[in-house]
Backbone as ProteinMPNN parsed JSONL, in Angstrom:
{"seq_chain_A": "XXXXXXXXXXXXXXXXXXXXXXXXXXXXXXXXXXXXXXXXXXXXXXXXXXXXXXXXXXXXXXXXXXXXXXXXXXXXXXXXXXXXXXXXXXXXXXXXXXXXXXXXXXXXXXXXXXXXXXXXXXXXXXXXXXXXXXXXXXXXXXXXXXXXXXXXXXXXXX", "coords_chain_A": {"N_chain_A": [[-59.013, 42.142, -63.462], [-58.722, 44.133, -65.616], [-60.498, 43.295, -67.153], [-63.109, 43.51, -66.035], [-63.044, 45.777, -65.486], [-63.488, 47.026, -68.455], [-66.257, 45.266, -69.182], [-67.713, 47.033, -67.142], [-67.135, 49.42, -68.268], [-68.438, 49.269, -70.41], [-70.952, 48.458, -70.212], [-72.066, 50.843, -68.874], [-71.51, 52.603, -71.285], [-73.508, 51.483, -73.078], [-75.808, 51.974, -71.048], [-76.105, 54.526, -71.432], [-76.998, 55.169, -73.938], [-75.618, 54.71, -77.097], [-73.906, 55.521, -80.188], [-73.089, 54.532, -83.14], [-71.429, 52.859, -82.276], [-69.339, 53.815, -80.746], [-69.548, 56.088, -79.434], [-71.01, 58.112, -77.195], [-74.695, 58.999, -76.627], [-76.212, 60.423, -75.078], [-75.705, 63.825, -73.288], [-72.706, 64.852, -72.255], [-69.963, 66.288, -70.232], [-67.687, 68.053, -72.888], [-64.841, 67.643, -72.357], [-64.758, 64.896, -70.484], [-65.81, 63.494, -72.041], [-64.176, 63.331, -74.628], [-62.313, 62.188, -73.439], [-63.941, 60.107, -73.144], [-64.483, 58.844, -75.338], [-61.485, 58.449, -75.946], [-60.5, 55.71, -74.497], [-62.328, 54.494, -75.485], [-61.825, 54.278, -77.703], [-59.744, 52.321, -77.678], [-59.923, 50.178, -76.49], [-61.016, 49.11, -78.343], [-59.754, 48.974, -80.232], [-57.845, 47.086, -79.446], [-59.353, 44.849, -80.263], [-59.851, 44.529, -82.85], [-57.812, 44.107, -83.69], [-57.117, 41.599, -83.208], [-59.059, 40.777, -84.31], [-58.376, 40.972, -87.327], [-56.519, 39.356, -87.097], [-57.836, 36.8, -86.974], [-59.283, 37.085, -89.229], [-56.8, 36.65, -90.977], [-56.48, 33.858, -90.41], [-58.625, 32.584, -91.144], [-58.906, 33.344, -93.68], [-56.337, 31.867, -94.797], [-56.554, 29.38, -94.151], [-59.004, 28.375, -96.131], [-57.527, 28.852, -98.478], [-56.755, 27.872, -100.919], [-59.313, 25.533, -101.569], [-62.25, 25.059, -102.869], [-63.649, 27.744, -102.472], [-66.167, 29.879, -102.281], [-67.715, 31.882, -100.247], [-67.454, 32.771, -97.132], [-69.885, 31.825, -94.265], [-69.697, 31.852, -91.826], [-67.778, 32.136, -88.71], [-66.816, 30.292, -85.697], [-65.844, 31.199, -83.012], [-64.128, 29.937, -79.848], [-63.933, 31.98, -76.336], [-62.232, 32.6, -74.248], [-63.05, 33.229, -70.624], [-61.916, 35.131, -69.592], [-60.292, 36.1, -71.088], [-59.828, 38.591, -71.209], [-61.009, 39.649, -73.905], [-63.347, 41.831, -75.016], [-66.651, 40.705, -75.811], [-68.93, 41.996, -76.854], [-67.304, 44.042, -78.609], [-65.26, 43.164, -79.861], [-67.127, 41.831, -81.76], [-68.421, 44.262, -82.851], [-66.122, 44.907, -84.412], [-65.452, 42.827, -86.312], [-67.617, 42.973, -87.664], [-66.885, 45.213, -88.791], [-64.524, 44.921, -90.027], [-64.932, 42.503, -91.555], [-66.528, 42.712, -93.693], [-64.901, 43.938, -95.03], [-63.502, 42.404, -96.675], [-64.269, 40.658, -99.821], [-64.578, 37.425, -99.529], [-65.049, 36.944, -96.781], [-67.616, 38.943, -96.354], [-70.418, 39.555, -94.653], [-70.465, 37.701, -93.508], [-70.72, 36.088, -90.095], [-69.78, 36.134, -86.747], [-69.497, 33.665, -84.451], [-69.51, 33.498, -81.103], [-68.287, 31.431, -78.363], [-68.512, 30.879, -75.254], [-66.157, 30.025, -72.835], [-65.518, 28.807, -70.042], [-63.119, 29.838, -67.501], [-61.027, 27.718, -65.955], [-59.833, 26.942, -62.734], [-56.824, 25.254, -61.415], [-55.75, 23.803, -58.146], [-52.816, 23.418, -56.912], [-52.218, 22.406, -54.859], [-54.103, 21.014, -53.337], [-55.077, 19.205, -55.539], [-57.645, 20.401, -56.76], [-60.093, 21.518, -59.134], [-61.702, 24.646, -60.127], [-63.828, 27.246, -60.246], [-62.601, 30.142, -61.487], [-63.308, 32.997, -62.262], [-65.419, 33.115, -60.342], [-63.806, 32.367, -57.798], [-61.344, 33.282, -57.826], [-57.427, 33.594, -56.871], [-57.595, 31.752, -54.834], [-57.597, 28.627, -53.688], [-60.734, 27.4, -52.867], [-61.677, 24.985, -52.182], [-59.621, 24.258, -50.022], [-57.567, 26.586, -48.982], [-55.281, 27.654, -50.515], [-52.833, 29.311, -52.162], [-51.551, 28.061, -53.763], [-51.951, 27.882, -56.953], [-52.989, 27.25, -60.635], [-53.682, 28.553, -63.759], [-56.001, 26.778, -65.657], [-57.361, 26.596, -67.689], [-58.482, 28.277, -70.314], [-58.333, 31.207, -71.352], [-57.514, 31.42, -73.384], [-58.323, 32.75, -77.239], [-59.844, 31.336, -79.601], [-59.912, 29.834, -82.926], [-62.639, 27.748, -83.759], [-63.85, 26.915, -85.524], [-65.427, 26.765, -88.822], [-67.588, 28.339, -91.526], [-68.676, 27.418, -94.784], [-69.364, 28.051, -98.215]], "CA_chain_A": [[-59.512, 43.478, -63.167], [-59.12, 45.309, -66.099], [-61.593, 42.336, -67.94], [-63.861, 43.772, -65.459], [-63.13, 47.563, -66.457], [-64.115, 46.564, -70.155], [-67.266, 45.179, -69.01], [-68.232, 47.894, -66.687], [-67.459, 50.981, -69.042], [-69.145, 48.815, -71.707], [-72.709, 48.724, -69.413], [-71.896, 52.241, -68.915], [-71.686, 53.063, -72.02], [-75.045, 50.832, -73.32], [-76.911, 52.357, -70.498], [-76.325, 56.051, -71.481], [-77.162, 54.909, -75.542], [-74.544, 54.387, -78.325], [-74.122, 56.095, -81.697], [-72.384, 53.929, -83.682], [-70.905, 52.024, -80.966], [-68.23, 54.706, -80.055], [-69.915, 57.44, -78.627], [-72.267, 58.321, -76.519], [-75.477, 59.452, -77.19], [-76.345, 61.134, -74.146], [-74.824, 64.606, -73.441], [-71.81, 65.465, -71.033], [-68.937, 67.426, -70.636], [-66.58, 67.572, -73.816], [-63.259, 67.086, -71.765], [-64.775, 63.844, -70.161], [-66.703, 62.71, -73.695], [-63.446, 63.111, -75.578], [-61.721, 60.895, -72.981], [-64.243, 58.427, -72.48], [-63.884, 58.321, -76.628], [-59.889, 57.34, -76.466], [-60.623, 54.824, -74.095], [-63.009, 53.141, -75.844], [-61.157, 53.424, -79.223], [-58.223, 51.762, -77.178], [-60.134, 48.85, -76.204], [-61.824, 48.796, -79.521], [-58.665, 48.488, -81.178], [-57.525, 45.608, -79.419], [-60.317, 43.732, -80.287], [-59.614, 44.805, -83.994], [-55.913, 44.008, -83.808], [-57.534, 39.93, -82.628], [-60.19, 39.85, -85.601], [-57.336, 40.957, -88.058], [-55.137, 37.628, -87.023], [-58.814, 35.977, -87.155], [-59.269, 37.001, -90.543], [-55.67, 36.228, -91.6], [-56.403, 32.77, -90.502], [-60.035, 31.846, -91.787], [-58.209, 33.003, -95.498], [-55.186, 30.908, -95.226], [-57.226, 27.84, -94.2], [-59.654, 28.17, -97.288], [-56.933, 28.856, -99.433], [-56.901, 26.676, -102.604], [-60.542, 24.874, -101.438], [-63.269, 26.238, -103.753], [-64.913, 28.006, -101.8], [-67.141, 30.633, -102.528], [-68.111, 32.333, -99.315], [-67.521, 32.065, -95.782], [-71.016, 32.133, -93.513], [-69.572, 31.85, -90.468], [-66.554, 31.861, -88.044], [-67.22, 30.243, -84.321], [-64.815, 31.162, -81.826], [-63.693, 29.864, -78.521], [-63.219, 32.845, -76.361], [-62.061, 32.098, -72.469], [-64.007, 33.833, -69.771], [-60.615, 36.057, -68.769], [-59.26, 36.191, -71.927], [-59.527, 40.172, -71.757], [-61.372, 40.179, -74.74], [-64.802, 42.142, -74.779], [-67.322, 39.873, -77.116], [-69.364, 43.353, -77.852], [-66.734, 44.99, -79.365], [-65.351, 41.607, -81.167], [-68.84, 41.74, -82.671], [-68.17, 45.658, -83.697], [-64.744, 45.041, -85.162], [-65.641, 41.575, -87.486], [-68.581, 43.338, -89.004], [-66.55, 46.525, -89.564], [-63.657, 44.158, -91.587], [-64.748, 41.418, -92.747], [-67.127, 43.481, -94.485], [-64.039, 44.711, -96.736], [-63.154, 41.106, -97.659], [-64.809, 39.494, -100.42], [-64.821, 36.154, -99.035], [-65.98, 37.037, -95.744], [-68.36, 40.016, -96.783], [-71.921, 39.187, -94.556], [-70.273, 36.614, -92.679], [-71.269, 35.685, -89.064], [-68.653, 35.853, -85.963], [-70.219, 33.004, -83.663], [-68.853, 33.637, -79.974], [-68.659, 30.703, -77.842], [-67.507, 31.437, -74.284], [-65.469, 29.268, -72.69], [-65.452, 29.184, -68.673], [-62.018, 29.504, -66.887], [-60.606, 27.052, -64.619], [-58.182, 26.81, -61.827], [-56.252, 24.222, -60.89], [-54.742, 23.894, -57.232], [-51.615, 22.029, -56.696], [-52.023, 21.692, -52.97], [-55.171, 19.727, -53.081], [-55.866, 19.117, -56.615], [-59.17, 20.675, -56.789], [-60.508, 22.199, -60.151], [-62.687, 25.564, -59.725], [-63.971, 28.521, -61.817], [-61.75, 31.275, -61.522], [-63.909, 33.849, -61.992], [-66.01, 33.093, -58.824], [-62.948, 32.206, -56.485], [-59.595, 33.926, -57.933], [-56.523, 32.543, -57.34], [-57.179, 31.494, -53.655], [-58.746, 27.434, -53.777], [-61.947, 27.329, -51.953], [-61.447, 23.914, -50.97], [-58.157, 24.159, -49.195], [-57.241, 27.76, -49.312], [-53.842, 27.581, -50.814], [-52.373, 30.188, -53.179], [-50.886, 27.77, -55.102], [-53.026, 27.663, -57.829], [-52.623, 27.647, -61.559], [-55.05, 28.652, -64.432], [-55.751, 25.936, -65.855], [-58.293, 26.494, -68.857], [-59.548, 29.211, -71.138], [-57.907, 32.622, -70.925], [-57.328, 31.729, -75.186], [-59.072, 33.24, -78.482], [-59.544, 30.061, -80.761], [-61.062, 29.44, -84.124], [-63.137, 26.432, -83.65], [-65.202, 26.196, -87.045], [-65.38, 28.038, -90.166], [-68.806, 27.198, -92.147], [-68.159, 27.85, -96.391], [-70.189, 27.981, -99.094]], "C_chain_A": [[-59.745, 44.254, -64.471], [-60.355, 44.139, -67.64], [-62.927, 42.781, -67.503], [-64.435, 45.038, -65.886], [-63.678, 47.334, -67.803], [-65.328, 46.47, -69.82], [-67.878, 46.466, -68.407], [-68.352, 49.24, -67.466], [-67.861, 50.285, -70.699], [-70.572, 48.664, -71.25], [-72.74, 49.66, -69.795], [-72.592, 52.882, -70.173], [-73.173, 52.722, -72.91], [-75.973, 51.265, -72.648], [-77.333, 53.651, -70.699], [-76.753, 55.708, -73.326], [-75.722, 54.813, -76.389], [-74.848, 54.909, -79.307], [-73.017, 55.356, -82.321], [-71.295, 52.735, -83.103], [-69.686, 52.588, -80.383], [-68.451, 55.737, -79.395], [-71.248, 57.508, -78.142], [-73.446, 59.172, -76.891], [-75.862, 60.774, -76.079], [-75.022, 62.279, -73.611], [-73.979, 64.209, -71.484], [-70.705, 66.127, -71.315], [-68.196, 67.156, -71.629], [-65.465, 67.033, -73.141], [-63.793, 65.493, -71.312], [-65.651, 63.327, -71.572], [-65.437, 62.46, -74.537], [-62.467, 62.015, -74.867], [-62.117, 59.537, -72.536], [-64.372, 57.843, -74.087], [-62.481, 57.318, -76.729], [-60.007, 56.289, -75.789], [-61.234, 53.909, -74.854], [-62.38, 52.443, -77.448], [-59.712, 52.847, -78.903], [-58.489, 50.215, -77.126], [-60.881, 48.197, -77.7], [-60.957, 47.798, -80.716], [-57.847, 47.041, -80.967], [-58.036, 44.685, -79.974], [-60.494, 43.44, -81.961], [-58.019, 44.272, -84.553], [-56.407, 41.776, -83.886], [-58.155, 39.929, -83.893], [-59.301, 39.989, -87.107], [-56.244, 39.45, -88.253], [-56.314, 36.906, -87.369], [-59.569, 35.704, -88.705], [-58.524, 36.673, -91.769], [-55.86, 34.665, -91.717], [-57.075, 32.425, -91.092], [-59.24, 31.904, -93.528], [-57.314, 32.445, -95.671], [-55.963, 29.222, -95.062], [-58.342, 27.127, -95.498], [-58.875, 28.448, -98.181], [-56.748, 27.964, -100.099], [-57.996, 25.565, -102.306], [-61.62, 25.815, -102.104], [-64.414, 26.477, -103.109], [-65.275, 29.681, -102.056], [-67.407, 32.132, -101.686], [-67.799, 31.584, -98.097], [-69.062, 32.721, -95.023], [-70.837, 32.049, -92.434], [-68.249, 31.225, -89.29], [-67.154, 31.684, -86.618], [-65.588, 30.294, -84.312], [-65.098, 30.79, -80.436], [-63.428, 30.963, -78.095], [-63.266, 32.16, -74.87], [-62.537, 33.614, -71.792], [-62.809, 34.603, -69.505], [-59.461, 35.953, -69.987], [-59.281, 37.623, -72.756], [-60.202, 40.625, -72.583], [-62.832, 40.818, -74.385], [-65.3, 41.359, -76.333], [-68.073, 41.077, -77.959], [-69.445, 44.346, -78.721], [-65.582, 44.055, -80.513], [-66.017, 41.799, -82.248], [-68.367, 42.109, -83.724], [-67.368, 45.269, -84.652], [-64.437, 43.858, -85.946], [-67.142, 42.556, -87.693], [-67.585, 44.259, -89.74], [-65.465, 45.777, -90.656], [-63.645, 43.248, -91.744], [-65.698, 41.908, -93.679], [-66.505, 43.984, -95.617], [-63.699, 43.48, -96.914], [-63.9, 40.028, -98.34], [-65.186, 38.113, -99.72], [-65.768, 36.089, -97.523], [-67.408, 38.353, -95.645], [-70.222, 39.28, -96.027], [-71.595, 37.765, -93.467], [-70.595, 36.829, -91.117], [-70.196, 35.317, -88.233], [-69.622, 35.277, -84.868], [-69.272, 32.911, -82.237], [-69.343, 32.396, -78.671], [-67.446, 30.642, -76.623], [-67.289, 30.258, -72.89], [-64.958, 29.495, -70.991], [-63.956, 29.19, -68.176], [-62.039, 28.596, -65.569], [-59.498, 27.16, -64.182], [-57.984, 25.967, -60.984], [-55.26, 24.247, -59.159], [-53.746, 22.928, -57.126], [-51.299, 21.737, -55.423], [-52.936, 20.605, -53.047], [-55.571, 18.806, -54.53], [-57.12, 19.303, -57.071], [-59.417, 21.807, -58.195], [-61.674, 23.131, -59.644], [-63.313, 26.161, -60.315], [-63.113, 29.643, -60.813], [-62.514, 32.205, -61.21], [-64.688, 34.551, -60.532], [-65.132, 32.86, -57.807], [-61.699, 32.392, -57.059], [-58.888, 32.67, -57.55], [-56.396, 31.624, -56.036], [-58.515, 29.843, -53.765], [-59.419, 27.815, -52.29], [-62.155, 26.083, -51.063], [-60.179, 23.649, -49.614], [-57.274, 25.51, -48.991], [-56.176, 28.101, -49.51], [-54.163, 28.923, -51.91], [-51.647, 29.65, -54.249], [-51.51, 27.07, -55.705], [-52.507, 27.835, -59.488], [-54.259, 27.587, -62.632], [-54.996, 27.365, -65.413], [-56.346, 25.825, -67.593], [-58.876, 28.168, -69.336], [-59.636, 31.02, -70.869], [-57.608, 33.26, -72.982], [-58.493, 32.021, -75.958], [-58.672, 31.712, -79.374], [-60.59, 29.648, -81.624], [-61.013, 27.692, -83.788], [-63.881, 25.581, -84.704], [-65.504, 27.009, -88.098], [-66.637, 27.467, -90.544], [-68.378, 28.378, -93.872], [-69.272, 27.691, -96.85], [-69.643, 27.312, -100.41]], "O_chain_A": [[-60.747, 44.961, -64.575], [-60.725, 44.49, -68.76], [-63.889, 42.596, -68.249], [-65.521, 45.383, -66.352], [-64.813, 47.811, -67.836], [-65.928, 47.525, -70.026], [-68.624, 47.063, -69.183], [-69.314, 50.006, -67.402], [-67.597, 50.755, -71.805], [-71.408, 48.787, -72.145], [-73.259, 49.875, -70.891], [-73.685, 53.444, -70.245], [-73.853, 53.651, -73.346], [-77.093, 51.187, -73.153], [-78.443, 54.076, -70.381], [-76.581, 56.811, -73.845], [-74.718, 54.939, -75.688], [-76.047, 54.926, -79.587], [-71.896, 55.663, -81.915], [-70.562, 51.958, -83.715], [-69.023, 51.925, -79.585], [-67.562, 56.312, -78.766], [-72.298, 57.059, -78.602], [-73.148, 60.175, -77.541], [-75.747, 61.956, -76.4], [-73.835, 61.969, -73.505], [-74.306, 63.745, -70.392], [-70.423, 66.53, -72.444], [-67.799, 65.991, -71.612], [-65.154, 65.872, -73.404], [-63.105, 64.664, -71.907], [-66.007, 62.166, -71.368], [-65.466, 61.43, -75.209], [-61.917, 61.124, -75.514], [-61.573, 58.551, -72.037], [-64.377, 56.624, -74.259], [-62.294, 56.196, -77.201], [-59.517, 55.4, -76.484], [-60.867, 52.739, -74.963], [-62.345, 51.36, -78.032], [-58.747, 52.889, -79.667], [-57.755, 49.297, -77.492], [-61.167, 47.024, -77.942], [-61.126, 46.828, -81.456], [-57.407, 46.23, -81.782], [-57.397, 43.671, -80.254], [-61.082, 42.448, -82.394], [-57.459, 44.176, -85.644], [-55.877, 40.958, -84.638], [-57.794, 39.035, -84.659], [-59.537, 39.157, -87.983], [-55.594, 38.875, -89.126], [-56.02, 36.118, -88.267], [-60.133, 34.719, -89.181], [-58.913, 36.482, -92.921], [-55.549, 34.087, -92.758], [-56.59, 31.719, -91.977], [-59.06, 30.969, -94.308], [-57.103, 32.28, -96.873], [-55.836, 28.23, -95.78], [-58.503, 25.938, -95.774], [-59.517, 28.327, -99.225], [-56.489, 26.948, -99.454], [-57.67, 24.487, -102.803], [-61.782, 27.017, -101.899], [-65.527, 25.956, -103.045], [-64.401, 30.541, -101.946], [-67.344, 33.237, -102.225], [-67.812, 30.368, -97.907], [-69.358, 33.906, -95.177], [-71.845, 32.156, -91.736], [-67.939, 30.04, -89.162], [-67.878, 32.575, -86.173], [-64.65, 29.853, -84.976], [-66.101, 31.197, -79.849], [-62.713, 31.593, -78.874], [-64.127, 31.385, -74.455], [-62.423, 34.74, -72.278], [-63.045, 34.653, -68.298], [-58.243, 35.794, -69.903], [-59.034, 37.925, -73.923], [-60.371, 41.844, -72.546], [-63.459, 40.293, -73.465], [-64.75, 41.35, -77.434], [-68.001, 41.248, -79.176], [-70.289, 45.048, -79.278], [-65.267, 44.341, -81.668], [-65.628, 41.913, -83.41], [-68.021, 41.568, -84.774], [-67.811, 45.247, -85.8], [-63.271, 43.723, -86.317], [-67.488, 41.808, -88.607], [-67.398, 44.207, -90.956], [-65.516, 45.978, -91.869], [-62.603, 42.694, -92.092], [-65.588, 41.3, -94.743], [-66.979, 44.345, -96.695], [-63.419, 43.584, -98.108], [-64.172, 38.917, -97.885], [-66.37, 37.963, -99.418], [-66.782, 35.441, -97.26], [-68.057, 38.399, -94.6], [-71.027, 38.679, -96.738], [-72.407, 37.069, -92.857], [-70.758, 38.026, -90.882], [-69.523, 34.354, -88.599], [-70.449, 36.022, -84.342], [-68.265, 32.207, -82.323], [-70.452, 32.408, -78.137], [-66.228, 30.483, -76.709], [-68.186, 29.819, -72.17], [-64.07, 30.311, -70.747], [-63.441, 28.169, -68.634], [-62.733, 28.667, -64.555], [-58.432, 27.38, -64.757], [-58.657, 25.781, -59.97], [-54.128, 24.73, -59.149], [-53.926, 21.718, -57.26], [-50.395, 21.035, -54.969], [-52.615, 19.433, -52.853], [-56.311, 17.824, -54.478], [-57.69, 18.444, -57.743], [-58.856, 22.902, -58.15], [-62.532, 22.671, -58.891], [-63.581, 25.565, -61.359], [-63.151, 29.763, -59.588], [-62.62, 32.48, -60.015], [-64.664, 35.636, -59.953], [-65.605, 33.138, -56.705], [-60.861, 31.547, -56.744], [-59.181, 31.479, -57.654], [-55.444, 30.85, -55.929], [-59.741, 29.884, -53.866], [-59.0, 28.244, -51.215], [-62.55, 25.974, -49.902], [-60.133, 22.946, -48.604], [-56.078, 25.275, -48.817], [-55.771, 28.971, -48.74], [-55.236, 29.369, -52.318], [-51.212, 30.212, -55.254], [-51.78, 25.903, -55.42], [-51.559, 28.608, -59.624], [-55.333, 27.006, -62.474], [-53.914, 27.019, -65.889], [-55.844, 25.133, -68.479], [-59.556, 28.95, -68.671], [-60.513, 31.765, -70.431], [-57.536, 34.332, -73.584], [-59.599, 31.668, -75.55], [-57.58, 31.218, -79.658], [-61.724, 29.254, -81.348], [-60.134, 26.842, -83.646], [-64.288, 24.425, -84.821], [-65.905, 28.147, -87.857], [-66.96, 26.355, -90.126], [-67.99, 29.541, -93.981], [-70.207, 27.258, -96.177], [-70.38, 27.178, -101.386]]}, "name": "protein", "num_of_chains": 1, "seq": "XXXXXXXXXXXXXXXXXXXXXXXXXXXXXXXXXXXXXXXXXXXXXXXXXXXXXXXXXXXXXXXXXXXXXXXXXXXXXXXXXXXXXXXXXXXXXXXXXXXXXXXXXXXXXXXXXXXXXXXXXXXXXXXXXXXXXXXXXXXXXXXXXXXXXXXXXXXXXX"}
């Protein structure tokens, strides 16, 4: 649900325009403009708090390989793994932009379907389209089975 909320007040917000990718362009009331601000710098920040560990890693893995430049970080992201990719984007230009090494670099988002596993029938599903209730056998006992994780999959160097 609230993977859903992200998406939806991220349309929202794309359909009324963007200024910088935090605020809206289009007018409305201050009291609801300044709170549809903290929201978004709430979810923003998460997604800033993720490219921070993502940037910790890409520089410990090139550490002592002579490398030059990085051109590009792919990630795994799982279809229900909360994250918004839009604001990912935002928050790897805004810092890797302050680190030398990654300065111009390229966050490649590669999204990663969820599955769910039932343990009544054994039947693999997508999540997304049929929650936690299997479609073949309509049990509740279900487990996720795949792709709720953030995972560096490929660095490219110079």
């Amino acid at each position: 649900a609230r993977y859903q909320d992200q998406i939806r007040r991220e349309e929202e917000v794309n359909q009324g325009g963007v200024d910088g990718g935090l605020a809206p362009s289009t007018p409305c009331p201050l009291g609801r403009r300044r709170d549809h601000l903290r929201e978004l710098r709430k979810d923003v920040v998460h997604e800033l708090g993720i490219v921070f560990y993502l940037i910790r890693d890409v520089e410990e893995a090139v550490r002592g390989a002579e490398v030059s430049a990085v051109q590009s970080v792919t990630l795994e992201l799982g279809e229900v793994s909360g994250v918004v990719p839009s604001y990912l984007q935002h928050a790897w230009r805004w810092a890797a932009d302050k680190h030398d090494l990654l300065r111009g670099s390229e966050l490649v988002i590669e999204d990663i379907p969820a599955v769910t596993r039932c343990n009544g029938c054994g039947a693999r599903y997508g999540t997304v389209e049929h929650g936690r209730i299997c479609p073949a056998c309509g049990s509740e006992n279900t487990v996720l089975e795949q792709r709720q994780e953030v995972m560096i999959k490929e660095v490219a160097v110079v």
